[in-house]
Every structure is written in C-alpha cells, then in structure tokens.
N, C-alpha and C positions, 0 to 999 in steps of 0.2 A: 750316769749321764756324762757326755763329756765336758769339759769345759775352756776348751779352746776349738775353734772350726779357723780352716785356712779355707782362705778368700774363695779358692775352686770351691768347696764348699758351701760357703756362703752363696756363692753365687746361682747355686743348681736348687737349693733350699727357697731361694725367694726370686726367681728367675729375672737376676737382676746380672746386666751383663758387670764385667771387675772393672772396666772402665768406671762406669756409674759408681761402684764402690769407692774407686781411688778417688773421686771425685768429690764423694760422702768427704772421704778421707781429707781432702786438701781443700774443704772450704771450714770444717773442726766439727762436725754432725757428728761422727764417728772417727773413736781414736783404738786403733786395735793396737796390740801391744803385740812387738817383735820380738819373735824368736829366732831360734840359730839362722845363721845364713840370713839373716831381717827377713824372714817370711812374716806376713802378716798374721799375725794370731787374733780372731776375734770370740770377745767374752760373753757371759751371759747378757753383759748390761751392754753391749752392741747388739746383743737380740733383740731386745726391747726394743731398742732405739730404732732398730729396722723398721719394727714390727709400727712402730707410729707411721714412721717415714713412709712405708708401703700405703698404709691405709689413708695419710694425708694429700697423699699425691694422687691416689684415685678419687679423693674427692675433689682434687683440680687445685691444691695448694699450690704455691710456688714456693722453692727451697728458701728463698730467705724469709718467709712466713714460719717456714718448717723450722728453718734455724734458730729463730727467735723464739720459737712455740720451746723447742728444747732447751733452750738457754736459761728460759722463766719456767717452768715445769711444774703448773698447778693445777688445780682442777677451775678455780674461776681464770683463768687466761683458757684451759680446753673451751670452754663453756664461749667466753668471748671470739674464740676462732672461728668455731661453729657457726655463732651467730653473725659471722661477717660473712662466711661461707653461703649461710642461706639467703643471705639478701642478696649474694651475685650470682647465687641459680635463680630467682624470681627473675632477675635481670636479664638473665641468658632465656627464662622461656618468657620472659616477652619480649625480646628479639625473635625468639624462634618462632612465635607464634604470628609476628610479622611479615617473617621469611617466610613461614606456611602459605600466606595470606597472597603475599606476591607471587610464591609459584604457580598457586593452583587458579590465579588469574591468568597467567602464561598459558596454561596448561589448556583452561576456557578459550581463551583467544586461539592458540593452535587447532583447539576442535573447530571450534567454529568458521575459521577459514575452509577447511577441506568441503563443508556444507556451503558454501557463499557461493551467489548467484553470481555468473559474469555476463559482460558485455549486453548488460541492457540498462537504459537510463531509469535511474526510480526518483520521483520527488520523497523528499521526509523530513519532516522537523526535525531540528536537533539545537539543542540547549548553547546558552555560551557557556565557550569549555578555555578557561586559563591554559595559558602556556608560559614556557618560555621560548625567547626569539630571539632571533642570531640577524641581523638584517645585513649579512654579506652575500652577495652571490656565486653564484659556482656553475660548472658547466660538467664537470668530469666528475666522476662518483666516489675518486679516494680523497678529492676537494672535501666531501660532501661528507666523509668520515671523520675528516679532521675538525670539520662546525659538530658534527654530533660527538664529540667526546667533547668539545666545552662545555655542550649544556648537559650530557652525564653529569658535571662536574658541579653544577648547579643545587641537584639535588640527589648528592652520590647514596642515601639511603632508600630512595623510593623507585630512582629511573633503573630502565635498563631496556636491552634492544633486543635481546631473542625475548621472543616472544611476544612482541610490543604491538601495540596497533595504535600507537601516540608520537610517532615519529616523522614528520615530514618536512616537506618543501614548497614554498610560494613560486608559482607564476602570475607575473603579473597580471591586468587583465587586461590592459594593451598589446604586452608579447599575446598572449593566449589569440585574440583576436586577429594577430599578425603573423598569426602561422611559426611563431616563437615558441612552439613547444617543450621545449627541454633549456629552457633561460631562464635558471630559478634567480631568483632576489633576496633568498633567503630560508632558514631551516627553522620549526619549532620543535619542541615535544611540550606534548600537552601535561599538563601536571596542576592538579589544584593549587600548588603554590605558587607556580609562573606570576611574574608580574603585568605578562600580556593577555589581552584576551581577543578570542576568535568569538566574533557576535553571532548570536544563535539567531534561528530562523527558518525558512524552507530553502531546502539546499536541494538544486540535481545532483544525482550521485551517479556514476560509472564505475564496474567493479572489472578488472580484465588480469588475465593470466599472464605471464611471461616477459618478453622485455620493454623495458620503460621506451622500446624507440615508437611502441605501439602509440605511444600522444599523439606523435602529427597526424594521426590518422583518426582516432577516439577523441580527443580535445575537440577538433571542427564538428564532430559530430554528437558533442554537449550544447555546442553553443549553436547548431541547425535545430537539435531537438527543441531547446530553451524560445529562440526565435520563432518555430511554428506553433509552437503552442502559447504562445500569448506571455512569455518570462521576458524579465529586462534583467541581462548580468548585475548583481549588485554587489560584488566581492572581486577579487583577486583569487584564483586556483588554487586550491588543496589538495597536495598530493601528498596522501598518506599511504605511507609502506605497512601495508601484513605482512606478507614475505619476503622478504630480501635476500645478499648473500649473508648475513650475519647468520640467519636461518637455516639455509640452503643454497649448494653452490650449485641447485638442477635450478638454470634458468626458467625453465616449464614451470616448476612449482614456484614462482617470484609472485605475487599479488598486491597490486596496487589500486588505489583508491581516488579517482579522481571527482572534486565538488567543487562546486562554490554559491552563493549564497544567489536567491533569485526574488524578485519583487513582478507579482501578476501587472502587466498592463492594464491599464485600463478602457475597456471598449468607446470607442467613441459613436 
C-alpha cells in the first residue's frame, strides 16, 4: 500500500475539492508533509483524519467543532460531540416540523381560494381574531408594502404573505359611507400574538376577483345590502387580501375580501 497520496489524489479519493484541503491545511486539521518541489505529501494519519472530517461534516459539524474534536481525540469527547449533535437535529425537526406546519397552511389557503364564491354578500359569524396594527394610512399599494414588512417584523417566525389570508387594511366607516373607498387608515395581519384585536361577531362579507378599484362599486353595495335587510354598520371595513401581487402578477386571479361587522336593527 502506499504511503504518501499527493493532494490530486487525495482529492478524487474523498471528493473534496484541493481548495478545501489547503484550507484543512491552514487552519492545523491536517499537516501533510512536503516533498520535493514542496508538493504536498499526505500520510496514513491524514487519512484518518479525513476520514473523521468527511463523516463530521455530514453530520452538520462546523470546522471549529471539528478542530477541537481533533485536538482532544477521545472516545468520551466523540461521545460528547455526538450528544451535542443530537440535541440540534431535535432542534432542526421542530423547526422543520414548524415549517411543515406553515406551508401546508399556504398550501390550504391557495386551494381554497380557487373554490371561493365571488361577488355575493354572505352573513357569517366569525370569532375575535388578534392582530397586529400599523394605524398609518396609505392610498398607493408600494405605501402599503412598506406597513406590511414592519408587521412581518413583528412576528418574523410565524408571518408571511404568499399564501396568507391574514393580511389587510382598514377603511374607515365614515370614508366607506362617503364613497372613500380605497382611503385606508391603516394595515393588520392577524396573528394569535398581535397585541390588537378585531371583535368577533356577525360580519357581511363580499368575496370579488381582480382589481382593488372594484370597492367604489362592491363597498356601496355592502352597505345597500346591510341597510335593506334590517343591519346597522357596526365596524370599520376589512379588507383582507387572498390573492395579491405577492402571489400573482395576473391581475384576474387578485382576490379580496371585503367585511365589517354588523348589529340587526331592531323592528319597531
């Protein structure tokens, strides 16, 4: 057997590029001993040493673990790597089990949009749902991008906007009334940690396709329907986005969700 391998070698043996090597080389992991012309010469006891290094790194060590792990070279410090190593895979799958959690809510909310009823008013109970609340207004929609990345910022582990159906914007219910349809007062996303809440209750709801200019037109005909059937407005407008551009840049498939909360008159 031999007992020198130069670096090309080394390198095709453990498919590790020579950069990586020299790299082994100049942080002290691996000391190969030079030969004529200082070509690198590597020994049996750089095999080994590979051989850790290959298999530490696929279990997601980082090199200064690695170095240290070599430096101290026992079986109770393996033992102790190990067991550090396994506490931060639990860690990584319940992140990932997380992540799971959060996609295949996206994943729900994208199906269920393409099934969603438009352009007819529905009454429906609906719970209070915490949020959080940005109380600036805005008129133009990259205004409207820059309030939804502070409250991403809020709660940067749970929010997020593809896929969302927790994303929206307040019209007052004086604009609403005054033909102010597109004059928000303000942005939330809803989130069980929000320190606001949106009070639950029987809400008209409006579901419509395509662009947000459709309110002047769908807004007066929330608050017609609400008046002939016996409702007194008892909220401020909720206009929650399913579809946006964040989703999609086919205007057609855009879907929004316009509510507010409603209280029955009473017959005299």
């Amino acid at each position: 057997m031999k007992k020198y391998f130069k670096i090309g070698e080394i390198s095709k043996m453990y498919h590790i590029g020579t950069d990586s090597l020299r790299y082994y080389e100049k942080i002290g992991i691996l000391k190969p001993k030079r030969g004529e012309n200082q070509y690198r010469l590597y020994r049996t006891e750089d095999i080994w040493r590979l051989n850790v290094i290959r298999e530490l790194r696929e279990l997601g060590f980082t090199m200064e673990q690695i170095g240290g792990y070599l430096r101290d070279h026992t079986a109770d410090k393996a033992r102790e790597l190990l067991e550090d190593e396994l506490r931060m895979i639990k860690e990584r799958q319940k992140q990932l089990g997380a992540l799971k959690k959060n996609v295949e809510e996206r994943v729900r909310v994208l199906a269920e949009c393409k099934a969603k009823e438009t352009g007819k008013v529905k009454l429906c109970k609906l719970p209070d749902r915490r949020c959080h609340y940005i109380g600036e207004g805005y008129q133009k929609d990259e205004e409207m991008d820059v309030l939804i990345k502070r409250l991403l910022n809020r709660n940067v582990e749970t929010l997020y906007i593809i896929g969302s159906n927790r994303i929206g914007s307040v019209i007052l219910a004086e604009d609403a009334r005054n033909g102010r349809c597109r004059e928000y007062s303000g942005v939330f996303m809803i989130d069980e940690e929000g320190d606001t809440v949106i009070p639950g209750g029987d809400y008209l709801s409006l579901v419509y396709r395509g662009n947000c200019g459709q309110n002047y037109d769908l807004l007066p005909e929330l608050l017609r329907y609400a008046k002939e059937n016996g409702y007194r407005m008892a909220s401020d407008v909720y206009e929650i986005l399913w579809v946006d551009i964040h989703v999609s840049e086919k205007v057609e498939e855009h879907i929004t969700e316009l509510q507010f909360r409603v209280e029955k008159l009473i017959e005299k």
